[in-house]
Structures are given as C-alpha cells and as structure tokens.
N, CA, C and O atoms as a GROMACS GRO file, in nm:
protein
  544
    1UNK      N    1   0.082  -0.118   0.000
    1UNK     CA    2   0.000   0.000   0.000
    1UNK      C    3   0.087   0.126   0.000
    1UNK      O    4   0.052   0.234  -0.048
    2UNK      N    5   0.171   0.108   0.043
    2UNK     CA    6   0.292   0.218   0.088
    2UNK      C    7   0.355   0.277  -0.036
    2UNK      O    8   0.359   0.391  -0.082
    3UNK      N    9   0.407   0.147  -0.076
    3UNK     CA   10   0.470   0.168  -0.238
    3UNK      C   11   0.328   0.201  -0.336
    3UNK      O   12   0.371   0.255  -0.438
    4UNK      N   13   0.184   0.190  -0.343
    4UNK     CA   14   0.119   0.266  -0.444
    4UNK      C   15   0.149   0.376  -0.426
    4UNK      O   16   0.212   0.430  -0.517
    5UNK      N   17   0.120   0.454  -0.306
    5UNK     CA   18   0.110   0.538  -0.250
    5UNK      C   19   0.223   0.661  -0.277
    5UNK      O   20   0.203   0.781  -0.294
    6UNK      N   21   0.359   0.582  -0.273
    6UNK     CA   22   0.463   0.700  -0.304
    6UNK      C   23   0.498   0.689  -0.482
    6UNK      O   24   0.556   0.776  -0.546
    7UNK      N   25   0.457   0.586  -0.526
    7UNK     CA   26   0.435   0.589  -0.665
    7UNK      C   27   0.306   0.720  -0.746
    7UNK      O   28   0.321   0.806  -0.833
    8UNK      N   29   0.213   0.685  -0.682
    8UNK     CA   30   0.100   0.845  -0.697
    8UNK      C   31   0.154   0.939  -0.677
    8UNK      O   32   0.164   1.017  -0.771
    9UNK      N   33   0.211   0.975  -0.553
    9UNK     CA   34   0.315   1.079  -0.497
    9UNK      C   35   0.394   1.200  -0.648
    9UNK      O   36   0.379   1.310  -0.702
   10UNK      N   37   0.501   1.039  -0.650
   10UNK     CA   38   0.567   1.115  -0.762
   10UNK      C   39   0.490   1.125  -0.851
   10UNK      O   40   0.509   1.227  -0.916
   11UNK      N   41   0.383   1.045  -0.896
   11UNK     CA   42   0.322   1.063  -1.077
   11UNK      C   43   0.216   1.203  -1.027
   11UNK      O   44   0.192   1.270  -1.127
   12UNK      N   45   0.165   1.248  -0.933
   12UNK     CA   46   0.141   1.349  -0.908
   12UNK      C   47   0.228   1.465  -0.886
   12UNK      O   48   0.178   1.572  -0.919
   13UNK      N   49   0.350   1.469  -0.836
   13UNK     CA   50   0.472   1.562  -0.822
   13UNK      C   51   0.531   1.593  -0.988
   13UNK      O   52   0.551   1.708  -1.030
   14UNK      N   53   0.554   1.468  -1.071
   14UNK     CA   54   0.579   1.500  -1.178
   14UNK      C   55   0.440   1.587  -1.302
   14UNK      O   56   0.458   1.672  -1.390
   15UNK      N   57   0.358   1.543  -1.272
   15UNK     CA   58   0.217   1.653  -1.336
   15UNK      C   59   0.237   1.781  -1.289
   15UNK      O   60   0.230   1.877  -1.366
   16UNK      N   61   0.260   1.794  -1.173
   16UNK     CA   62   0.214   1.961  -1.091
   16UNK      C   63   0.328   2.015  -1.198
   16UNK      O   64   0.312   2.095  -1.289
   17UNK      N   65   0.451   1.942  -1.155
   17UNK     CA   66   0.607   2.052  -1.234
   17UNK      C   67   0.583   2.077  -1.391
   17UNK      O   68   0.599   2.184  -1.449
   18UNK      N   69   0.539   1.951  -1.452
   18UNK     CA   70   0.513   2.001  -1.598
   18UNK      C   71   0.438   2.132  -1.642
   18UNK      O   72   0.458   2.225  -1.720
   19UNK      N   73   0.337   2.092  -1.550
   19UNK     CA   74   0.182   2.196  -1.557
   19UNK      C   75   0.280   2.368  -1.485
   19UNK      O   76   0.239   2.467  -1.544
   20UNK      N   77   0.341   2.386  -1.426
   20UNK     CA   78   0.432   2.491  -1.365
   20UNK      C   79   0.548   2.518  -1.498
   20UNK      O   80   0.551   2.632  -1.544
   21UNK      N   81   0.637   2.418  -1.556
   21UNK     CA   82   0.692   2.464  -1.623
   21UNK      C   83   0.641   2.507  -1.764
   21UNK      O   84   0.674   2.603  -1.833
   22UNK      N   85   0.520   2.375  -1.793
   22UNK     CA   86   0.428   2.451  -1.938
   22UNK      C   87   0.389   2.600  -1.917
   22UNK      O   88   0.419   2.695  -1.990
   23UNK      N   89   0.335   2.601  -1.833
   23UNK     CA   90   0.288   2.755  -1.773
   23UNK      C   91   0.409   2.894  -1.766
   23UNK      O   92   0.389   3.003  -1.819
   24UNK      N   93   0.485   2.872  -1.717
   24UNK     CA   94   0.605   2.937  -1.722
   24UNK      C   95   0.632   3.001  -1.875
   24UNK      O   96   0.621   3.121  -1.903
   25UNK      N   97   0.658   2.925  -1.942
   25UNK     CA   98   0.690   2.872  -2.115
   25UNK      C   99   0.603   2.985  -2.174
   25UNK      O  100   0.640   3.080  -2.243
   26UNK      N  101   0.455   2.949  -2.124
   26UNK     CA  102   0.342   3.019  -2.227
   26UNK      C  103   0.320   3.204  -2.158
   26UNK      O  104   0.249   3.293  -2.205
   27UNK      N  105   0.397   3.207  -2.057
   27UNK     CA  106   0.383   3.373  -2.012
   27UNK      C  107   0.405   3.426  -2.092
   27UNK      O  108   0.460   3.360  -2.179
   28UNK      N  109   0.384   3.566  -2.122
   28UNK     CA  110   0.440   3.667  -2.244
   28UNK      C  111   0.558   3.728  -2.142
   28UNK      O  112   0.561   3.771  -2.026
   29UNK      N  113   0.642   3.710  -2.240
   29UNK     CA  114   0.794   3.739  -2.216
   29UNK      C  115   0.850   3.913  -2.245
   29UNK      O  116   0.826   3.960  -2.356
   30UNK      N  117   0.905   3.979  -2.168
   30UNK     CA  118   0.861   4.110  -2.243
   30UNK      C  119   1.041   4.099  -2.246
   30UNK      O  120   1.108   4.050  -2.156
   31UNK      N  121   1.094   4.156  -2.368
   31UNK     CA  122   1.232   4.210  -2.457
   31UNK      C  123   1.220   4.344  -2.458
   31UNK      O  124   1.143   4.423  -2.512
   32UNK      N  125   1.346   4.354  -2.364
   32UNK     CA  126   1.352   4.522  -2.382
   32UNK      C  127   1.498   4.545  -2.475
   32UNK      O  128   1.580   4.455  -2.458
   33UNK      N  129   1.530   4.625  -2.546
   33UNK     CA  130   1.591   4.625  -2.629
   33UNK      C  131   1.603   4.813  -2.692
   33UNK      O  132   1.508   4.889  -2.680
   34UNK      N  133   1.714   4.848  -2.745
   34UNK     CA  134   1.746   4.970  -2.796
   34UNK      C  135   1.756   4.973  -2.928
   34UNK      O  136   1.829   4.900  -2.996
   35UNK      N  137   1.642   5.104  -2.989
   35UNK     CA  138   1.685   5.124  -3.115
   35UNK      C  139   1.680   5.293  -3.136
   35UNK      O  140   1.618   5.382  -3.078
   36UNK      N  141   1.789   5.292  -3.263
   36UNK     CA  142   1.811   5.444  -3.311
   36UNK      C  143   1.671   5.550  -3.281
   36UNK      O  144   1.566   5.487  -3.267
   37UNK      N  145   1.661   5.666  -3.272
   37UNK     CA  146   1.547   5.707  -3.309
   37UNK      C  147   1.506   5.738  -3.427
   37UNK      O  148   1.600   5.708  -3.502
   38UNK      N  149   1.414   5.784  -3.493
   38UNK     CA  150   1.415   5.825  -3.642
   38UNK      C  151   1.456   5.942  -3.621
   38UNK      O  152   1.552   5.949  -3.699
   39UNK      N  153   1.448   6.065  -3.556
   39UNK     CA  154   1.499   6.155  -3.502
   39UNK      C  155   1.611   6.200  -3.490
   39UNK      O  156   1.598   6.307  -3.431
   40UNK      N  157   1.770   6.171  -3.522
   40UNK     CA  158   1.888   6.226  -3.482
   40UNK      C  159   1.914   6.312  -3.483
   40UNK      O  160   2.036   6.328  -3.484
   41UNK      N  161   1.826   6.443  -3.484
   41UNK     CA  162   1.890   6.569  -3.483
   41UNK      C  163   1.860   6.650  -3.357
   41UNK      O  164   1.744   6.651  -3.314
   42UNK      N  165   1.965   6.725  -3.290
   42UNK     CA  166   1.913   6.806  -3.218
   42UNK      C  167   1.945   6.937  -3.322
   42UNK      O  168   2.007   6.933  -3.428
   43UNK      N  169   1.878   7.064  -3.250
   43UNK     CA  170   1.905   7.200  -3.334
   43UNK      C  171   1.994   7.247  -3.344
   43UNK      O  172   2.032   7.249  -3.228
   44UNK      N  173   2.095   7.309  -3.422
   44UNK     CA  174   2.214   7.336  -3.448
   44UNK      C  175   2.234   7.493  -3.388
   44UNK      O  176   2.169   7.589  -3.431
   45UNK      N  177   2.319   7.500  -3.300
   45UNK     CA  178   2.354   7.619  -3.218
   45UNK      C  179   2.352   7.603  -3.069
   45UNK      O  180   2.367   7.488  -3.028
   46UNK      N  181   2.333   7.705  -2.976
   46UNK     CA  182   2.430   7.656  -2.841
   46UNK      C  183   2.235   7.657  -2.792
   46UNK      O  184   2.138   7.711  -2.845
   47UNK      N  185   2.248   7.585  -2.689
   47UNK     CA  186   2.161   7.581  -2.568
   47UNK      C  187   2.210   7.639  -2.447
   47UNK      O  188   2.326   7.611  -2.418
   48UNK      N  189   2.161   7.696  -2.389
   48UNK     CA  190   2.202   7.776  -2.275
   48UNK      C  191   2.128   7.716  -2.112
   48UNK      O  192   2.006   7.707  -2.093
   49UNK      N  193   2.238   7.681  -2.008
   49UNK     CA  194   2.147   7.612  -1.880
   49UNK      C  195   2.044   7.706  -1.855
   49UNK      O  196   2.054   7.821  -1.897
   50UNK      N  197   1.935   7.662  -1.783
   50UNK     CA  198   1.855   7.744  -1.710
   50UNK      C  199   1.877   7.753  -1.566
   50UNK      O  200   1.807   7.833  -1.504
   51UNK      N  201   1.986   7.666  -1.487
   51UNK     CA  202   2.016   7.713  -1.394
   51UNK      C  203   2.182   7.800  -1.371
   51UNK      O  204   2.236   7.849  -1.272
   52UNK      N  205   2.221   7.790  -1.505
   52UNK     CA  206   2.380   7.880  -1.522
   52UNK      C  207   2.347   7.929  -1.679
   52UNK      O  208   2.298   7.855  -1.764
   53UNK      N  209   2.380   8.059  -1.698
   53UNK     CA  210   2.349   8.107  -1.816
   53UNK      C  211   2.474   8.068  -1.892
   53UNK      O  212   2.472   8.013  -2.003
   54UNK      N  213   2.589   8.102  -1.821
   54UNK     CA  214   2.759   8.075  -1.910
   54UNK      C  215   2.732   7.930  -1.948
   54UNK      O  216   2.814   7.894  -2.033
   55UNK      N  217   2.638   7.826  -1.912
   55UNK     CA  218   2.688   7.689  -1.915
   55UNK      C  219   2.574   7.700  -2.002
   55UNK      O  220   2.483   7.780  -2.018
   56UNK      N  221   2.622   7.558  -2.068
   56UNK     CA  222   2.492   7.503  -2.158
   56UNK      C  223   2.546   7.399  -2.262
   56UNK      O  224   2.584   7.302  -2.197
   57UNK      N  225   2.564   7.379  -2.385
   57UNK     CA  226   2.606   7.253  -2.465
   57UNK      C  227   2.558   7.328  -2.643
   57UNK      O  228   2.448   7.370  -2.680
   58UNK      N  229   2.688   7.321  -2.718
   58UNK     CA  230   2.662   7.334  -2.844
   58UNK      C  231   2.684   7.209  -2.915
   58UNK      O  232   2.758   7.113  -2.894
   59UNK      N  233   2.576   7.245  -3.032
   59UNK     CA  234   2.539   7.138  -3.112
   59UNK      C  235   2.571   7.175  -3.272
   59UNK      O  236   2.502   7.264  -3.321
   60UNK      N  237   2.678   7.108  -3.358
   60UNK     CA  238   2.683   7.089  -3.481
   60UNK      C  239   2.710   6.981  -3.544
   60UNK      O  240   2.813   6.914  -3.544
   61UNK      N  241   2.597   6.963  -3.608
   61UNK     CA  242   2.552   6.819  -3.702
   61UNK      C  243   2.531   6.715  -3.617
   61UNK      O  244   2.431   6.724  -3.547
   62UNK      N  245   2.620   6.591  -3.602
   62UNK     CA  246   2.590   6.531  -3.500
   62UNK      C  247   2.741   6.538  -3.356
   62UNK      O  248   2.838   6.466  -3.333
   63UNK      N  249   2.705   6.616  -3.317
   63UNK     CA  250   2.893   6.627  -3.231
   63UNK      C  251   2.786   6.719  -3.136
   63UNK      O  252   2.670   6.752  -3.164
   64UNK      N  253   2.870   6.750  -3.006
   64UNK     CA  254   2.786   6.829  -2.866
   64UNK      C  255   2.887   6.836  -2.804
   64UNK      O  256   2.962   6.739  -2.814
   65UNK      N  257   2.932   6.953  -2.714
   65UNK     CA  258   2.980   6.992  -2.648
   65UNK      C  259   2.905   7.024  -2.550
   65UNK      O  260   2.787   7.059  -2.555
   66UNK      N  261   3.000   7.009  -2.420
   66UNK     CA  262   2.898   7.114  -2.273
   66UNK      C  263   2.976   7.189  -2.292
   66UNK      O  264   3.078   7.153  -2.351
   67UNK      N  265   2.958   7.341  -2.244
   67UNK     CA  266   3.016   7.420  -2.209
   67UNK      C  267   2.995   7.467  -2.052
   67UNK      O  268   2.893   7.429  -1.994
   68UNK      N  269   3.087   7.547  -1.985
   68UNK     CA  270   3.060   7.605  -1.884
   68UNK      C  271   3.161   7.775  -1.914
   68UNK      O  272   3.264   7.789  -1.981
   69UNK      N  273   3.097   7.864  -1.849
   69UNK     CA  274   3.197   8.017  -1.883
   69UNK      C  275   3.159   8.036  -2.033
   69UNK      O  276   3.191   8.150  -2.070
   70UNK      N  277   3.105   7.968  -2.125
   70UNK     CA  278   3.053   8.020  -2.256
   70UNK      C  279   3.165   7.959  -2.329
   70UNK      O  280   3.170   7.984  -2.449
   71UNK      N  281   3.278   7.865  -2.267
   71UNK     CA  282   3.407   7.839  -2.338
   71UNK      C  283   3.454   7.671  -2.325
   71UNK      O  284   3.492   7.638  -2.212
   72UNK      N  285   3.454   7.576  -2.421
   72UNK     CA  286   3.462   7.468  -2.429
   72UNK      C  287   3.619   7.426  -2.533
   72UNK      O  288   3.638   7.487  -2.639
   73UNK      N  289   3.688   7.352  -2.501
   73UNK     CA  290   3.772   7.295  -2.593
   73UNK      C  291   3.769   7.198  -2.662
   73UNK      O  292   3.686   7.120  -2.616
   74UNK      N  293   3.843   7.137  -2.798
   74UNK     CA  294   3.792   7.086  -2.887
   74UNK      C  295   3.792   6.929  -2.838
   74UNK      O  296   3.752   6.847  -2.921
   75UNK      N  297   3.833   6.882  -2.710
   75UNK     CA  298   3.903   6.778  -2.656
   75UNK      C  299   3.722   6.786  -2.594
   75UNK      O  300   3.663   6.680  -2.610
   76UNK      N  301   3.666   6.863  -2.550
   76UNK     CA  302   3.528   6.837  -2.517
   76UNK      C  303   3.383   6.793  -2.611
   76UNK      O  304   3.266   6.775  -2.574
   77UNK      N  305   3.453   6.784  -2.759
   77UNK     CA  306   3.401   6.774  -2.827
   77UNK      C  307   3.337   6.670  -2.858
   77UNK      O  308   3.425   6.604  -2.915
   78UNK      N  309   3.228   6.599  -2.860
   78UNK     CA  310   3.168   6.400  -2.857
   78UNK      C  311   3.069   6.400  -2.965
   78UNK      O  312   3.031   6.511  -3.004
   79UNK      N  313   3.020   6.295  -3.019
   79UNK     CA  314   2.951   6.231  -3.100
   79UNK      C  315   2.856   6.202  -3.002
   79UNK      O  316   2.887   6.167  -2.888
   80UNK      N  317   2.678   6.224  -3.064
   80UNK     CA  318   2.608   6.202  -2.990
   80UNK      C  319   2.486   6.071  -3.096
   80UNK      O  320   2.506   6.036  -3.212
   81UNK      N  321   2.386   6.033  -3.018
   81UNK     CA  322   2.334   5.969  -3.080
   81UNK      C  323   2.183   5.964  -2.957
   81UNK      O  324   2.183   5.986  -2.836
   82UNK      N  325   2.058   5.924  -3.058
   82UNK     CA  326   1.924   5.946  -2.947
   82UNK      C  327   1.867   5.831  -2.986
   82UNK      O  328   1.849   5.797  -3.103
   83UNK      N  329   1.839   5.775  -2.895
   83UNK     CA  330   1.794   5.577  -2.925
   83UNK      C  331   1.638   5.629  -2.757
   83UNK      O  332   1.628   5.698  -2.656
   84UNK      N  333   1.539   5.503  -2.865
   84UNK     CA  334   1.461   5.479  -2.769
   84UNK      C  335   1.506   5.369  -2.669
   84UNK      O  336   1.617   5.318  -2.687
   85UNK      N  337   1.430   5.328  -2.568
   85UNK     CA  338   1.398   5.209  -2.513
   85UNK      C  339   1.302   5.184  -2.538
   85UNK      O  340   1.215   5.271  -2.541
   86UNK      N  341   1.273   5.052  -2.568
   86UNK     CA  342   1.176   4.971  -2.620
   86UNK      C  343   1.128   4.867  -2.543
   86UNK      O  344   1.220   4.792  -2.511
   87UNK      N  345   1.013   4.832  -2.496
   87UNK     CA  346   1.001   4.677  -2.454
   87UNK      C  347   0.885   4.637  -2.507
   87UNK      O  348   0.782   4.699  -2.481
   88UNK      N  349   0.885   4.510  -2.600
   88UNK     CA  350   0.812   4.448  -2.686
   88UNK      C  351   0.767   4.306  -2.606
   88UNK      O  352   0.838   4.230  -2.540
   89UNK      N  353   0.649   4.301  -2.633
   89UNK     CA  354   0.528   4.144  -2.574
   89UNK      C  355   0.554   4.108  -2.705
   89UNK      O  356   0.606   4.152  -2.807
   90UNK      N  357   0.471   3.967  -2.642
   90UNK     CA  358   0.391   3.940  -2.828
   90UNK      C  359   0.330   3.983  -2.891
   90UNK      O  360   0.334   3.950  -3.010
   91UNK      N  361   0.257   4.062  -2.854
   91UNK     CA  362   0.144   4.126  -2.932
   91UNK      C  363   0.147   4.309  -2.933
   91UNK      O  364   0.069   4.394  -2.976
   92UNK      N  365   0.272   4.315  -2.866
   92UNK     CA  366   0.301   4.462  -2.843
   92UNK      C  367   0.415   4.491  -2.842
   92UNK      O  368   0.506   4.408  -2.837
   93UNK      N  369   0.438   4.679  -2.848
   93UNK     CA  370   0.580   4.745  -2.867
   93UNK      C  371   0.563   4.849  -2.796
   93UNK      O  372   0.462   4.918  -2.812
   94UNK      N  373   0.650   4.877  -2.712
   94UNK     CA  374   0.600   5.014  -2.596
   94UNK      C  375   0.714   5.105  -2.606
   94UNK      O  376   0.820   5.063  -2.559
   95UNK      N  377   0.713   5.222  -2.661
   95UNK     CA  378   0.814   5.300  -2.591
   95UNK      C  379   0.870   5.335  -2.470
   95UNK      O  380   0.798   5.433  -2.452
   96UNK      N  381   0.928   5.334  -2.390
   96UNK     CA  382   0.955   5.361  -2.281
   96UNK      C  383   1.031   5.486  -2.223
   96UNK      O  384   1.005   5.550  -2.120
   97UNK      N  385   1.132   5.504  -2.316
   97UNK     CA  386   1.153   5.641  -2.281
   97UNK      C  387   1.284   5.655  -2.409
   97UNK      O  388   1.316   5.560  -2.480
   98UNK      N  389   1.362   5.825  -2.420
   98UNK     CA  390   1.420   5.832  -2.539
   98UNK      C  391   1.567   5.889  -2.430
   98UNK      O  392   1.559   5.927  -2.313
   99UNK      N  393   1.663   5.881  -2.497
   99UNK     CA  394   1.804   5.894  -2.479
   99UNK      C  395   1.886   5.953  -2.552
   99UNK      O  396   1.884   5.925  -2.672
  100UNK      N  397   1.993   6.061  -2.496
  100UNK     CA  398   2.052   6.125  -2.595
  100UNK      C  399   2.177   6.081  -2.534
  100UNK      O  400   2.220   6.146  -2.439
  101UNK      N  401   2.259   5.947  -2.589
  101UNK     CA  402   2.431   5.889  -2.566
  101UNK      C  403   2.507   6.014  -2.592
  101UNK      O  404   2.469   6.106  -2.664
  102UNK      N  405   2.642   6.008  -2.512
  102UNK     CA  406   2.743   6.098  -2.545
  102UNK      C  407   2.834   6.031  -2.567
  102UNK      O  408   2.844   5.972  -2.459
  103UNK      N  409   2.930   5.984  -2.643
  103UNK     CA  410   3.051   5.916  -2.699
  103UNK      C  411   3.147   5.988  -2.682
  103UNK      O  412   3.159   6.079  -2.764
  104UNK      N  413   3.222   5.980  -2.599
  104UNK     CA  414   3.400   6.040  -2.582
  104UNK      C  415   3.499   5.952  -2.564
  104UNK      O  416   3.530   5.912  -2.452
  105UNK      N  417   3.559   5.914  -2.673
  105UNK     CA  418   3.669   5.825  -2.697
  105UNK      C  419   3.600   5.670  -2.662
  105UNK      O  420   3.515   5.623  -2.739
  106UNK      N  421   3.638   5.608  -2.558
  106UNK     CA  422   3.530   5.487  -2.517
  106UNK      C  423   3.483   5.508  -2.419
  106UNK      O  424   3.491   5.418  -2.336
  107UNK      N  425   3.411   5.639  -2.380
  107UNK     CA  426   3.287   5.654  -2.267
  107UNK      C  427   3.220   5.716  -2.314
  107UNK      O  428   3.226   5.823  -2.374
  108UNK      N  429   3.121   5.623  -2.277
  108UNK     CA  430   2.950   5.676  -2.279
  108UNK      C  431   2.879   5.707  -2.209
  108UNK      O  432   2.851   5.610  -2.138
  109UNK      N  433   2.803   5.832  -2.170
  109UNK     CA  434   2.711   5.925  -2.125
  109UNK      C  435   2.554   5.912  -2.143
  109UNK      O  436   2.483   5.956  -2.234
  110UNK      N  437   2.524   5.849  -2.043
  110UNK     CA  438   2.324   5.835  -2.117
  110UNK      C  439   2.302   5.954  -2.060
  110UNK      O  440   2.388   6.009  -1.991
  111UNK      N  441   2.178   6.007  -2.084
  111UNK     CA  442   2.072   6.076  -2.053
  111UNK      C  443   1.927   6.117  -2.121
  111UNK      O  444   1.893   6.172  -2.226
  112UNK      N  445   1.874   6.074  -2.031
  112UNK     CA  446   1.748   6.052  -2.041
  112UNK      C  447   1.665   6.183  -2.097
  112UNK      O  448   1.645   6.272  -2.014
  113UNK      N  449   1.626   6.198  -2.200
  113UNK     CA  450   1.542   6.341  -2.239
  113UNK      C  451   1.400   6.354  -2.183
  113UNK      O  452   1.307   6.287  -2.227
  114UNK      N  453   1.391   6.422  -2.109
  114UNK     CA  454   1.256   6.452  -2.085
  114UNK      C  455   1.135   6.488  -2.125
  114UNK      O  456   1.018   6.465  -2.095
  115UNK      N  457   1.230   6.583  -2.243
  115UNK     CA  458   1.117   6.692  -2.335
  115UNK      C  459   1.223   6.735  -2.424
  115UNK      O  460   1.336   6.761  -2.383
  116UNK      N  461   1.194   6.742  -2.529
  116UNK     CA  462   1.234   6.770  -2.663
  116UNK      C  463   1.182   6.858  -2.769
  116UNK      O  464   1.095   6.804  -2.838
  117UNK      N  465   1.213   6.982  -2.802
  117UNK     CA  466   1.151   7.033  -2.907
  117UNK      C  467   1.257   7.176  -2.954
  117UNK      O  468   1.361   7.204  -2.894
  118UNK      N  469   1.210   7.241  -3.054
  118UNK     CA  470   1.302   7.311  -3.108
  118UNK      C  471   1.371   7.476  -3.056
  118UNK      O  472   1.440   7.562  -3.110
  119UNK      N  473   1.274   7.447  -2.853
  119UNK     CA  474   1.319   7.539  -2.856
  119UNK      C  475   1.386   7.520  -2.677
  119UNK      O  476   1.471   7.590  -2.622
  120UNK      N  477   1.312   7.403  -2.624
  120UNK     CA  478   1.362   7.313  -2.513
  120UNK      C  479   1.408   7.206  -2.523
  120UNK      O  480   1.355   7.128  -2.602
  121UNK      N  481   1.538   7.162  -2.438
  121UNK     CA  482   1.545   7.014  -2.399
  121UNK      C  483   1.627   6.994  -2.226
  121UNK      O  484   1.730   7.025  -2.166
  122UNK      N  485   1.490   6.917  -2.205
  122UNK     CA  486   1.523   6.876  -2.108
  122UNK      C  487   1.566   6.757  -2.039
  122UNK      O  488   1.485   6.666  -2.020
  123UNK      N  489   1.713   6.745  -1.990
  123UNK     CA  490   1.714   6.598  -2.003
  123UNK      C  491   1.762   6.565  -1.817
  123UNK      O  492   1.751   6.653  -1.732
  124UNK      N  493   1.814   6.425  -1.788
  124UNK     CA  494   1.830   6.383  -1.665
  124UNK      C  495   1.937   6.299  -1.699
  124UNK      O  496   1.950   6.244  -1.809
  125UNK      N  497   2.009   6.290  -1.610
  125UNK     CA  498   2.126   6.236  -1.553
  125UNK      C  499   2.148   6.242  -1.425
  125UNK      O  500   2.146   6.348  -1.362
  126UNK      N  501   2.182   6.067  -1.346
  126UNK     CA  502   2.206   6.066  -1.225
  126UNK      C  503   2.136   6.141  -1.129
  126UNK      O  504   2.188   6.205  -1.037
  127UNK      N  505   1.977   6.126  -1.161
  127UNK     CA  506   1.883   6.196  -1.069
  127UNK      C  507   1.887   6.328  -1.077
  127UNK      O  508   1.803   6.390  -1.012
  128UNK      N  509   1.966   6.385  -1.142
  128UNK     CA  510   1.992   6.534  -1.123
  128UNK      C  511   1.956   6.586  -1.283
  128UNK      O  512   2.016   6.538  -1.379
  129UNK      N  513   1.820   6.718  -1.302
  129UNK     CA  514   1.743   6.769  -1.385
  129UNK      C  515   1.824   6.837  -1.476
  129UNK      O  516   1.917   6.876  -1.406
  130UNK      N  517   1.839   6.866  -1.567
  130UNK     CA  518   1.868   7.002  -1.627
  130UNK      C  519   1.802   7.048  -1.733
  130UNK      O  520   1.753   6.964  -1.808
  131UNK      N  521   1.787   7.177  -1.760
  131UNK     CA  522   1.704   7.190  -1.890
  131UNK      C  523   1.746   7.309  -1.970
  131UNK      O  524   1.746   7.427  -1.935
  132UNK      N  525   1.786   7.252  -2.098
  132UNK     CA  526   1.834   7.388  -2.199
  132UNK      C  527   1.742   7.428  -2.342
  132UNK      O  528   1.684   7.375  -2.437
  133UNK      N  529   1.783   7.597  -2.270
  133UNK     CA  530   1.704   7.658  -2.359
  133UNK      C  531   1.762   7.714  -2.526
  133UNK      O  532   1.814   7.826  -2.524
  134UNK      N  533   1.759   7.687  -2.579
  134UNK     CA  534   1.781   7.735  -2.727
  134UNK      C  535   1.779   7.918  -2.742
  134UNK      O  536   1.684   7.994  -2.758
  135UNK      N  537   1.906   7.942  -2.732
  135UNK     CA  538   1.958   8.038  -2.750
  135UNK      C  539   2.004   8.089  -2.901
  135UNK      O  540   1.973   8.205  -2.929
  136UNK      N  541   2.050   8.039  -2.966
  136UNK     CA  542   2.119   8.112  -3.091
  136UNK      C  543   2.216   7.969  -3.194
  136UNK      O  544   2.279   7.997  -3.296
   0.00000   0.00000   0.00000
C-alpha cells in the first residue's frame, strides 16, 4: 500500500512541475531592447542652462559639447546619438523612454530626455534635472 502510494506521490509531483513549467513557457515574455530614433537631430547652435546662463552645450551636425563660462575645448568635443527604449510582448511594442548617448573616446554618457523640441530640452542624468534653452 505504501509503495502505491509513493508511486502516486511522484506521478502526481511529476504533473504539478510540468503543468508549472508549461505555464512558465506560455507567459508573455517582455524584450527590452534599444533602437536608433528616427529623429537624430538636435538644433544646431548653443543651448544655454537654465540654472547657469555661461553653461549650456553646443550642437553641430551630429557632435555636442557642454560648455561652462561660454568656453569649451575641442578635446570636449563627442559624437552624440538618441535611441529609444523599447520593450516588446507578443502582441506589443512600448516605448519607454528616449536617450541622448554621449561618446567620448570609449565613454559613454546616457541621458534621459525629458522633453524635446526646437526650442527646449530637457534631459536627466544621475537623478539630477537640467534643462536647456535654445539660445542662438
């Protein structure tokens, strides 16, 4: 009786795990993943901080500088690039938020844009806000 008994056991222990791992299997899996934006341009000319007027970041073609004192050197000079985050279901594609990379030699700079348009951008880094205004 003993031995049916732990024989059911397992043929019941082995059902539950299948039924747990089939289940597992069939969840929608969400892929988060980075792509370019269609977007690569920011506006060409300087942005100015809104909490330091001397500081702010110029932009030509695709290259960005920060500045601070209104005066930057060419060694400050980076390649930028603006990629979404993405996370895709099966049956879906979500934006999540957009990014403007800074490339200097082999370091990279995220930050997160907040708001974007041709005459604001506001972006985040390391918890800390900033937002530039389009000056000239």
């Amino acid at each position: 009786m003993r031995k049916i008994f732990i024989e059911i056991s397992k043929s019941i222990f082995l059902v539950l795990t299948l039924l747990i791992l089939t289940q597992s299997c069939n969840e929608n899996k969400t892929i988060k993943y980075l792509k370019l934006n269609d977007n690569q341009t920011l506006k060409k000319g300087e942005w100015l901080s809104s909490s330091d007027s001397l500081a702010g970041i110029s932009i030509r073609g695709r290259k960005i500088a920060f500045f601070k004192k209104m005066v930057f050197n060419s060694e400050d000079i980076c390649e930028f690039s603006i990629i979404d985050s993405i996370h895709k279901n099966d049956n879906s594609e979500k934006k999540i938020g957009m990014f403007l990379l800074v490339v200097k030699n082999k370091d990279t700079t995220k930050y997160k844009i907040l708001k974007r348009n041709e005459k604001l951008l506001v972006m985040e880094n390391k918890n800390k806000t900033e937002t530039y205004k389009f000056w000239r």
